[in-house]
N, C-alpha and C positions, 0 to 999 in steps of 0.2 A: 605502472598504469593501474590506476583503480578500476576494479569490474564491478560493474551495478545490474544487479538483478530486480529490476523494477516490474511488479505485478499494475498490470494496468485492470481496468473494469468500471464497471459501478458500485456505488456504497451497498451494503448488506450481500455481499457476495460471499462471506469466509475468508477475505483475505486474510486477517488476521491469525485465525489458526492456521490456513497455509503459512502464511511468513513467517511464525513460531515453530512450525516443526521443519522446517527448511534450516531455522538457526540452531537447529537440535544437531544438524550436519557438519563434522568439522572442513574445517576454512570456511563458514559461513556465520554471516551475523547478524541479527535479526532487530532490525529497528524501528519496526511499525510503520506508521506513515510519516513517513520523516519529512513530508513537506511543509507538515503543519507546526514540526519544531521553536518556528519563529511564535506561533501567535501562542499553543496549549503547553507548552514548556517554559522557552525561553521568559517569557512575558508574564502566562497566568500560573506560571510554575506546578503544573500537577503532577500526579506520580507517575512516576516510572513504571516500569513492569516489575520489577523488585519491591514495591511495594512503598519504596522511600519518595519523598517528591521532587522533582527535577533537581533542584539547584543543591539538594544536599544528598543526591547518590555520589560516591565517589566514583564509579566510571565516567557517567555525564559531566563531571568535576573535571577530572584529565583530559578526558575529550575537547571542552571547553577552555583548556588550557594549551592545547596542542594546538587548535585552529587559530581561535584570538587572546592569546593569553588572557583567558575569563572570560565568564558571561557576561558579564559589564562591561567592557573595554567599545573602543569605538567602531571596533570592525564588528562584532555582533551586533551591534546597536542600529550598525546601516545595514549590518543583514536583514533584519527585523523590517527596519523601513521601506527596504525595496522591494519586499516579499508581497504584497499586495499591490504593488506598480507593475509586474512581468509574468506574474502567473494566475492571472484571472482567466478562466476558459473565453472572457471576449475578446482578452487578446492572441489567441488561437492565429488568426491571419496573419499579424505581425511576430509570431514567435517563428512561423515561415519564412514570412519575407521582412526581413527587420529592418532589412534597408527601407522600408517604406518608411520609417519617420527612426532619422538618426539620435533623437534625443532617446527613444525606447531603446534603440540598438546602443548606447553607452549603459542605459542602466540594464539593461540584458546581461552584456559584458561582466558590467561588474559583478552585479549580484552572481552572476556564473561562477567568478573567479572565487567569490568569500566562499561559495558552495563548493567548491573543487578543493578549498583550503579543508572544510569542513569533513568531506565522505574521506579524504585521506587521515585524518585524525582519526576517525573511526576505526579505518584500516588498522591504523598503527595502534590504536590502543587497543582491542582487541586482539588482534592477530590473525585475524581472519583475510581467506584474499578476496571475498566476495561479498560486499553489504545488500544483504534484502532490504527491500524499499516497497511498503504496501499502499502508497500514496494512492494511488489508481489514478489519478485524472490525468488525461490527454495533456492540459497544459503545463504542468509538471513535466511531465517524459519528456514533450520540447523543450523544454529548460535544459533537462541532462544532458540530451544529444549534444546540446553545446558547449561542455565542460571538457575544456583542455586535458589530453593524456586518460579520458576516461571509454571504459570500453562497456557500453551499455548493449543491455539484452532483455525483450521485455517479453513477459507472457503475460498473456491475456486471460482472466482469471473468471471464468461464464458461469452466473448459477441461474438457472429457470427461473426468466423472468418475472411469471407469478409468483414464484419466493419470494424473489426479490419487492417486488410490491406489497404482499403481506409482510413483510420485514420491516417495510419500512412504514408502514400504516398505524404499531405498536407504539404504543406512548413508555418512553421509556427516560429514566435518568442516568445521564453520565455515572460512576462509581469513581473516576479520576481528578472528579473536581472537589479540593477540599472547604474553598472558599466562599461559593458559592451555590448554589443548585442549576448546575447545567442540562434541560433537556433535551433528547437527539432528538434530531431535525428530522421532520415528518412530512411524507409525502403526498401526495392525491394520486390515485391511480397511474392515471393518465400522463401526468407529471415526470414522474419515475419512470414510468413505463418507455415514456418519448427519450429520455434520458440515457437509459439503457440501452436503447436502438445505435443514438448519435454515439455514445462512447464506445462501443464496442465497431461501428463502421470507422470512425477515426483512429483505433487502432492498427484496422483492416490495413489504409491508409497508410500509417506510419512505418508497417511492417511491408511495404509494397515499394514507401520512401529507400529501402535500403539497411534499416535497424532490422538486426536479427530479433525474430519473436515466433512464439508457439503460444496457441490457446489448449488451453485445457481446461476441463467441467468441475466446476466443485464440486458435483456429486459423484464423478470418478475417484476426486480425492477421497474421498471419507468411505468409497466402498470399497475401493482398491489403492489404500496407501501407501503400501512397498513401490506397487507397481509405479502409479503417479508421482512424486518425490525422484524415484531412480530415470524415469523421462524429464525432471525437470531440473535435476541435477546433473545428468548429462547435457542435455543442452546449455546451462549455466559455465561448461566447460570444467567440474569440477566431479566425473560418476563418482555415486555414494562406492563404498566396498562394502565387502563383506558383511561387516559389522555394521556396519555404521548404523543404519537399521534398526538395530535390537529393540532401541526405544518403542516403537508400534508392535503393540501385541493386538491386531486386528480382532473387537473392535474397538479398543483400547490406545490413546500414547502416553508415555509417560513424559510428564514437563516439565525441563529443570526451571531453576530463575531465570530467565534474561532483562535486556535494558532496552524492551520495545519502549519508545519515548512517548507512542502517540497510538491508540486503536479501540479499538472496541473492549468494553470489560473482562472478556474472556482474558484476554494478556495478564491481568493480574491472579487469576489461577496456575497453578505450580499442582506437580502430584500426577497423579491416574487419570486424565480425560478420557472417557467417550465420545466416539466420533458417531454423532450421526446425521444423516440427511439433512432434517428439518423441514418434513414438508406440509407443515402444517394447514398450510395454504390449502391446502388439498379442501380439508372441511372449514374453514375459517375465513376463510378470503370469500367476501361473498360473492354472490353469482354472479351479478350485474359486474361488478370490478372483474372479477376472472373471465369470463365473454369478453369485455373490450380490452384485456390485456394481452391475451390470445388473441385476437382479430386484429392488434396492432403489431405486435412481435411476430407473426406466423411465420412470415418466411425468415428470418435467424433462428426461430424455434424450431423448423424445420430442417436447417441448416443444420444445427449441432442437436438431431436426434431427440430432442424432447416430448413430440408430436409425430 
């Protein structure tokens, strides 16, 4: 049985360095946002976390050869195609109830089964018994829950919501795309804000369905990372030991290579990082934005100690 350690949340949260220093943990392995494999890899082939670009790392190579013999073969092909037919957040109600229109519940099925062929590839070429998955969205995690022999566990990954709006306010270029000029996707307040409400109540939701999950703060993470890591690796069913650790010299990690496929720029840094907050928001997020983003967050900002 393959165990998925799936970080749920909203965008600009840290996932990314969480799921990186989680694959710093043996039997763990760290794959970025592995939902979007089909369109930012498979497809527009950009790099890896190693630095090389999808279709010419030799891990991604094996891997791809172990689920469908190759990236091109036909079963990757209709992986690709059915990945925006089943996991659009509208279809959230039918990832529920999928008996509500049988032609979704076949392509559900399927695409589940290429995905279950896929995280055990991972498994097996690695060697790891537990694949992190920094996807975040809701309707992703429904897709997992339904993957035969798989035993999923998600935590909910919360950063202050005005972070999280001045994060996403920043005009910023992709560093992973070599072909093109890809800019990330940019918010309006309000927007993000409303966003963050619904994804994190949906998780609520999912983990009340019966899916084992824990939230945890990313800004516990980065002030208290022994601590955090060693909660979130017991609950993944795997406690760090002893060692395992060493890498975090607080307020420092040190980062080997890995083959996150899919995340934010930071995955392509290796070496000495600095963890810290980021709470730039603080001075930079203007008034007017930060009043209506606290006035609409208040009670989950209140919830998990922010305010």
């Amino acid at each position: 049985m393959s165990r998925i350690l799936y970080i749920g949340g909203c965008t600009r949260s840290g996932s990314t360095l969480v799921d990186r220093m989680l694959g710093q943990l043996p039997g763990f392995v760290s794959t970025g946002e592995f939902g979007l494999i089909t369109t930012h890899s498979i497809t527009e082939n950009r790099l890896c976390g190693c630095g090389r670009r999808f279709r010419d790392c030799p891990y991604w190579t094996a891997v791809g050869e172990k689920a469908f013999g190759g990236w091109d073969g036909p079963d990757a092909a209709e992986l690709v195609k059915l990945h925006p037919q089943v996991t659009r957040q509208r279809y959230i109600p039918l990832l529920i109830f999928p008996s509500l229109s049988p032609g979704f519940a076949r392509k559900l099925r399927r695409y589940q089964s290429l995905l279950g062929r896929l995280y055990a590839a991972v498994n097996a070429v690695s060697g790891a018994d537990i694949v992190v998955d920094s996807t975040k969205a809701p309707a992703y995690a429904l897709v997992l829950r339904g993957i035969p022999d798989v035993d999923l566990r998600i935590f909910d990954l919360v950063r202050d919501s005005r972070g999280t709006a001045y994060s996403s306010s920043k005009e910023q270029v992709m560093k992973d795309s070599v072909d093109r000029i890809v800019p990330k996707h940019r918010y309006a307040a309000p927007i993000i804000t409303a966003r963050w409400i619904v994804y994190h109540l949906i998780f609520d939701c999912i983990r009340i369905a019966g899916i084992p999950g824990i939230t945890v703060r990313y800004e516990d993470v980065v002030r208290s990372p022994r601590q955090a890591l060693r909660q979130i690796a017991a609950f993944a069913g795997r406690p760090a030991g002893e060692h395992d650790l060493d890498f975090i010299t607080p307020p420092t990690v040190h980062m080997r290579e890995d083959h996150t496929a899919v995340g934010n720029d930071s995955r392509l840094d290796q070496g000495t990082i600095t963890l810290r907050e980021d709470d730039a928001w603080r001075t930079k997020l203007p008034a007017q934005s930060r009043k209506l983003v606290t006035l609409m967050s208040w009670p989950l900002l209140k919830r998990w100690r922010y305010v």
